[in-house]
N, C-alpha and C positions, 0 to 999 in steps of 0.2 A: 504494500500500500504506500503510494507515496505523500508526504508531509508538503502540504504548502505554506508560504507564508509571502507576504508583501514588502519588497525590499527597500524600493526607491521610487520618486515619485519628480518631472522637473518640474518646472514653473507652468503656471496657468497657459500661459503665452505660447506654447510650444504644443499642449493640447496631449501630450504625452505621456501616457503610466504602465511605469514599469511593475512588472511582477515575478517571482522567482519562484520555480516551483523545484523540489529538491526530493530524491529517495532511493530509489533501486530499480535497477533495471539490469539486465542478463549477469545476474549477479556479481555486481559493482554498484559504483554510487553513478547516480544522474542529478544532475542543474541546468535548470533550465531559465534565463532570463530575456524576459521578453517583454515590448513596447504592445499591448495590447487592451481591446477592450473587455475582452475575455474574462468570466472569474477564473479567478486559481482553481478551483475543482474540475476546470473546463479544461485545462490546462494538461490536470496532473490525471485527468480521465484518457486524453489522449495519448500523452504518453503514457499510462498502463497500457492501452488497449497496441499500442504500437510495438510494444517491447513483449504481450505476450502473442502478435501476431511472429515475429521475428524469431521468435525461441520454436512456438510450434511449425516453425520452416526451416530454420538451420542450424539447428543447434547438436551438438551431438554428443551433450552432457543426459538429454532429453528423450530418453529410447523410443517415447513417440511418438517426438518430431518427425516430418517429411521426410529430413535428409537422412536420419536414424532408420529408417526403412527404406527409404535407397538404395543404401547401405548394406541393407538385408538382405536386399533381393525381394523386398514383398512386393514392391511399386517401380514402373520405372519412369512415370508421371513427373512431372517437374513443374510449381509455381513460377509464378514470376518474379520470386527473389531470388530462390535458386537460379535460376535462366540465367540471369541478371548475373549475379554473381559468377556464375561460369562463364560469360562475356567479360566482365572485366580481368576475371582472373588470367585467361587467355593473353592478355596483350600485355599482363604482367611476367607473364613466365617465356613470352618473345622477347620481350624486352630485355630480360636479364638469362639469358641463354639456357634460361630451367632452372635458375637458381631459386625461383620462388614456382610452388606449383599446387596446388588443393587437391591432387589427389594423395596427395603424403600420410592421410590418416593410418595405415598400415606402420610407418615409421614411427611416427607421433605417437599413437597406440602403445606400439612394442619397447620405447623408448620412458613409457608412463606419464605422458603429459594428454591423453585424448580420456575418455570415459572409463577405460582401463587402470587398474590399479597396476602400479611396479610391483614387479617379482624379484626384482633385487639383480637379476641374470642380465647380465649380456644377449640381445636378441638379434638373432641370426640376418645379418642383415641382407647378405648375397639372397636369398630366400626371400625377402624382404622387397628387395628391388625390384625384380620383377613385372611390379603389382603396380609401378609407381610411374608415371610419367603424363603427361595432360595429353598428350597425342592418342593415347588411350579411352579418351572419351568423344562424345560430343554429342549434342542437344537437334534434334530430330522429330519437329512435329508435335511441341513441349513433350517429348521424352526424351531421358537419357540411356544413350549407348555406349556400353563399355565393353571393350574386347572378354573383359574375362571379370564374371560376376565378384574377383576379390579385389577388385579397385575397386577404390573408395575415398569418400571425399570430405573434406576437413575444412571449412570456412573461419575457424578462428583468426586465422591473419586478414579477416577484411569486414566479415558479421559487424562487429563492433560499428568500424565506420560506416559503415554502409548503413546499420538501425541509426545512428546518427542524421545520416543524410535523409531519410525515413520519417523521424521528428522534425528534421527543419522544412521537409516538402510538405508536412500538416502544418506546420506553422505558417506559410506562405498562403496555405489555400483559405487558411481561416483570418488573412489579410494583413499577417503579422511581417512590417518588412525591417524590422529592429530585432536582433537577436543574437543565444549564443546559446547554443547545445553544448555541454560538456556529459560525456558517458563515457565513466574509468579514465578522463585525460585525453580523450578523443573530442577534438571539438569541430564547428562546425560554427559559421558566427559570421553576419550580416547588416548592412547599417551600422549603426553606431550605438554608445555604450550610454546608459543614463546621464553621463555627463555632456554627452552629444559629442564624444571623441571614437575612435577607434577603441577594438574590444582590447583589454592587456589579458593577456595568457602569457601565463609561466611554465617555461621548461625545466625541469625535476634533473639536478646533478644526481647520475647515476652513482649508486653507493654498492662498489664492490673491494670495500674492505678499507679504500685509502681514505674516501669523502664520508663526511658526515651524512646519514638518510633524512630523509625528507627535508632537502633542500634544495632552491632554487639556483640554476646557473644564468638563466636568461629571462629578460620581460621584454616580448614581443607584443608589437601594438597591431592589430590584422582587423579586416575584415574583408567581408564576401568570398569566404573560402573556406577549405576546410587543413583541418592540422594532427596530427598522428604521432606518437613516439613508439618506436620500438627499442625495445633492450634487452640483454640476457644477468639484469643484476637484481631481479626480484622471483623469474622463474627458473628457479637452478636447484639442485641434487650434486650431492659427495657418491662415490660409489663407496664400495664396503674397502676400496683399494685407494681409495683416496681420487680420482680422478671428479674432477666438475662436468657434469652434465646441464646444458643448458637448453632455453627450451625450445633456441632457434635450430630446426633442423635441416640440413641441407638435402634437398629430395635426391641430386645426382652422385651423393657420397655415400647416404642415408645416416650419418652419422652429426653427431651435435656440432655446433658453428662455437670456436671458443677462440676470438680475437681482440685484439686491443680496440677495438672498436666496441665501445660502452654503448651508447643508445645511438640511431637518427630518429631527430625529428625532419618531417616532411612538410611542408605546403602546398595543397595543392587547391585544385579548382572543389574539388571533392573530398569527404572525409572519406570515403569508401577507397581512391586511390591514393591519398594518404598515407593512408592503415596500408593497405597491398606496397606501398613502396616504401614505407617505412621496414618492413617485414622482409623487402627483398632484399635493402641493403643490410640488413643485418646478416643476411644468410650468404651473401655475399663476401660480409667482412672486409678487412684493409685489404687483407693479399690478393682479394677477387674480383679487386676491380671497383669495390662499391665509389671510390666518392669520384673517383674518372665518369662514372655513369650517370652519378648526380648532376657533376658541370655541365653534362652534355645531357638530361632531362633540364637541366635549367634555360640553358641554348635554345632546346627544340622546343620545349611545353611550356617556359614560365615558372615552373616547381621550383621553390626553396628550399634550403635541406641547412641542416646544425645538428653535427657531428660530434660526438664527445670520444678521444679517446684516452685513455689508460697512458698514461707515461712515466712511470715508474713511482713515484711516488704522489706526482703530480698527474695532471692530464693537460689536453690539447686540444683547442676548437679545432674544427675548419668548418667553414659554414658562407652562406649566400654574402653577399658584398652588406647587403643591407639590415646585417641581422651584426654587423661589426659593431665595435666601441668605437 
């Protein structure tokens, strides 16, 4: 159930009332602030009803979600977020030469980061591979084809943004053009901020081991766009031998991504390809090319990117011209 409450409010003169609606959604936190006439329950109705459309389609914590029985083999039916999602996922896993790809749930799974619990074991990952690769699908008539019923498909690196984009396309229809989606850190944000300036979003110094947790490295001032962080310093595992497992996994190795490269945050037009390229560059890492890919997603698309990485006891930006001191 989510909690509303009324934040801010400007001058008579501007005609303008802002409202924040704040609570849980695909289990994380959601805030929502927005320039609207709407009461708050109208608000935080919609986002319930948006966040439990998104879970009963892709979720795959959900055994009886959509994509949890695609998965199974019981349906090969496919909604129009799934569709969706496997259209955008596609021209992310071209773009980064496979390095990000959604059929990786067999990896993820075996790995204990998908619905599966860890067995503690090393899992067979030649056996594994296989099963994994996006050339092995495709969408046909809203259904999906897959070579061989053990592919299978994993939307965590984009769901998020994507129910993001999801909340601000009801917020637009119900005439809201002032806003700022935030779900787990994924934001999404439009117009201008109660003070009538750009929205500020904070980027989260990743904390693996050297920085202090929950702190801030960046205040970027954004709108009409959406923003995404990926990292490997909050989803990670020891083995019983001492090795880090983290929970970026690379489909074409099938094995965990563990580089000095601590988070990217992304900019883009969308929160949905945000998330997916936030997620690429992570699995990408330094030695793979990621921030070469970035300068030249900035070149070609517009996208910004802030890069953190590890340097030995300190760390390192690199990031957009405009995101500099």
């Amino acid at each position: 159930m989510l909690a509303f409450s009324l934040v801010s409010c400007r001058g008579d003169e501007t005609k303008k009332r802002y409202i924040k609606v704040e609570g849980e959604a695909l289990g994380t936190f959601v805030a929502v602030t927005c320039n609207t006439d709407k009461d708050e329950a109208d608000i935080a109705e919609m986002v319930s009803r948006v966040d439990s459309e998104a879970k009963a389609s892709m979720s795959i914590f959900d055994g009886g979600s959509l994509l949890s029985r695609i998965n199974r083999g019981e349906t090969d039916v496919v909604d129009r977020h799934i569709a969706r999602n496997i259209e955008i996922a596609g021209r992310f896993t071209e773009l980064s030469g496979g390095a990000y790809d959604v059929t990786i749930k067999p990896l993820t799974e075996a790995w204990g980061f998908a619905a599966k619990e860890r067995n503690g074991e090393e899992p067979n990952i030649d056996s594994l591979l296989q099963f994994v690769g996006f050339e092995k699908i495709r969408v046909e008539d809203a259904r999906l084809i897959r070579d061989d019923e053990r592919v299978q498909l994993d939307f965590n690196s984009i769901a998020k943004g994507y129910t993001v984009d999801l909340v601000a396309e009801e917020l637009e229809s119900m005439g809201t053009d002032d806003y700022l989606v935030n779900i787990g850190g994924e934001i999404r944000c439009k117009g201008e901020n109660p003070k009538g300036e750009n929205w500020s979003i904070a980027i989260e110094t990743p904390y693996d081991g050297n920085f202090e947790m929950d702190s801030y490295q960046k205040i970027v001032r954004l709108t009409d766009c959406g923003l995404a962080t990926s990292g490997n310093y909050r989803r990670f595992y020891y083995t019983d031998d001492g090795r880090k497992v983290a929970h970026t996994i690379d489909p074409r190795t099938g094995r965990s991504v563990i580089s000095d490269l601590l988070s990217a945050t992304v900019v883009a037009p969308t929160c949905a390809e945000a998330d997916a390229a936030a997620t690429m560059f992570m699995a990408m890492g330094s030695e793979g090319g990621a921030l070469e890919l970035a300068k030249r997603c900035e070149r070609e698309y517009g996208w910004k990117y802030y890069f953190i990485y590890a340097d030995g006891e300190q760390y390192r930006i690199e990031c957009s011209d405009e995101f500099r001191d």
